[in-house]
N, C-alpha and C positions, 0 to 999 in steps of 0.2 A: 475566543482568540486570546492568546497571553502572550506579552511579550517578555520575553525568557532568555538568559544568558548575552547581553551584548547582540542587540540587535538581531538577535534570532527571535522565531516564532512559532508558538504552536497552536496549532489549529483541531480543535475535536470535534467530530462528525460524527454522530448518531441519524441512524437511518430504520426506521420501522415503520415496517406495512402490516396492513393486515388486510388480507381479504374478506372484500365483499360476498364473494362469491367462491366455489372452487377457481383454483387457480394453478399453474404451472409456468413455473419459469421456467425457459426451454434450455437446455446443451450448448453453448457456443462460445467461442471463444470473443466476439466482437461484444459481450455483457462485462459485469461485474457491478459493485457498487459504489466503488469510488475510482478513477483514472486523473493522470496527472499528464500533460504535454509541456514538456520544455520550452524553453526559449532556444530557438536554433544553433546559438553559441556553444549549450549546455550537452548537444546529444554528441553521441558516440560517434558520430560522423565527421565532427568541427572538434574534437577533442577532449570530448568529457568524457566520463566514466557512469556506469550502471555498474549499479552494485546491489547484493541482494546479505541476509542475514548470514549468510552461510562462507559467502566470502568469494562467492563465483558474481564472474565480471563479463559483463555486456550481455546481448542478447542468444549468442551463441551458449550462456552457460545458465541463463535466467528464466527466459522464455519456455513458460510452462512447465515451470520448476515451483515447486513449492518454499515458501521462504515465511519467516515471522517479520518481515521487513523488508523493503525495495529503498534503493537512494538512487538518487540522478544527480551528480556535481559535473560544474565545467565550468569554462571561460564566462564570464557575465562581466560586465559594465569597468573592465582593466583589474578584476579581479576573481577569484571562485569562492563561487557560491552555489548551493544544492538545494533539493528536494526529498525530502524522505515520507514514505507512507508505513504508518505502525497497521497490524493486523491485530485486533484485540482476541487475546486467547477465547474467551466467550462465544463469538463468532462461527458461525456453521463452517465446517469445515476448514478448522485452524488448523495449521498452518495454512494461508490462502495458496494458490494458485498465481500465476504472474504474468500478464501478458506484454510483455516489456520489449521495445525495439529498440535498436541503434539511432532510430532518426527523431527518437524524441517520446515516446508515450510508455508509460507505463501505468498497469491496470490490474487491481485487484480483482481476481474472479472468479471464486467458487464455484462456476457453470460450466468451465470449455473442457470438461474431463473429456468427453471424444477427440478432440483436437488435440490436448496436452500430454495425453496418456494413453491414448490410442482403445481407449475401452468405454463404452458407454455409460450412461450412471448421473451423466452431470447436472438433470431434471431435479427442479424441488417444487414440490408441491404443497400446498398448503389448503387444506377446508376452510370455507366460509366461518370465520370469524375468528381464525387462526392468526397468529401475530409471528413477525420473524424482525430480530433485531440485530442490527450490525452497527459493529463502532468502531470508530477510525482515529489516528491522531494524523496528522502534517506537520513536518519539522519542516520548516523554512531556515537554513545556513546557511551562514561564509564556512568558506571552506572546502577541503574534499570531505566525504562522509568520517573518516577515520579522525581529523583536524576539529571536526563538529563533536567528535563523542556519538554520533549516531545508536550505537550499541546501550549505550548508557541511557540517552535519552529513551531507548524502548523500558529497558529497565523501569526508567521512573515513572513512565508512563501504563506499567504494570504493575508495580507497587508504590503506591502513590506514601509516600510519610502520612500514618494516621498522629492524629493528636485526640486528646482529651481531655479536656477542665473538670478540675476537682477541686 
């Protein structure tokens, strides 16, 4: 966790399995590996905004859309403030997938190809002692995602400033 720019936060989630055994993670859209639920204030219902890298808004233009990035901003505590999930290019099947509603959730997830795309595929399988690694950030803002730099923050969050002592 870092806390980053005026009371903003980022959050990095590294996620790796490996199987024990064979394995398959099944097609659906109710997976992924990391999901985010607003606070009721924030969804597209009460008057917040979803927003995804591309620049399409709410769940009519997100949902099961491919994107490098999801944000959720809206009304929070007499001011706005948001949510954003980074998709690390690395990642199986980057650009993720998005399972993003109006009423509050949105969900990274390489799996619901039959549901999002209407074509089968969205199975990963992995042999006994095979490893799969996913990595995530979460920006925590005020603001609407635009106000936050969201775009920017993915940036940095992709190319990180190297340094080197000499």
């Amino acid at each position: 966790v870092w806390n980053a720019y005026s009371r903003n936060w980022l959050i990095d989630l590294i996620v790796e399995l490996e199987a024990a055994g064979d394995v398959t993670l099944g097609d659906t859209k109710e997976a992924g590996m990391i999901a985010v639920r607003v606070a009721s204030t924030i969804t597209v219902n009460n008057g917040g905004l979803l927003m995804n890298s591309y620049g399409a808004m709410n769940e009519e233009e997100v949902w099961g859309r491919r994107a490098h990035w999801c944000d959720y901003s809206g009304p929070l505590g007499g001011g706005i403030c948001g949510i954003a999930v980074f998709d690390h290019f690395s990642n199986p099947r980057h650009p993720t997938y998005w399972h993003a509603r109006n009423y509050g959730l949105m969900a990274a997830n390489i799996f619901g190809l039959s549901q999002f795309t209407g074509r089968r595929g969205g199975d990963l399988s992995l042999r006994r002692g095979e490893t799969l690694k996913f990595r995530y950030r979460v920006y925590v803002h005020r603001g609407w995602a635009w106000e936050a730099k969201v775009h920017d923050r993915y940036l940095d969050y992709l190319y990180p400033p190297r340094a080197r002592l000499i």
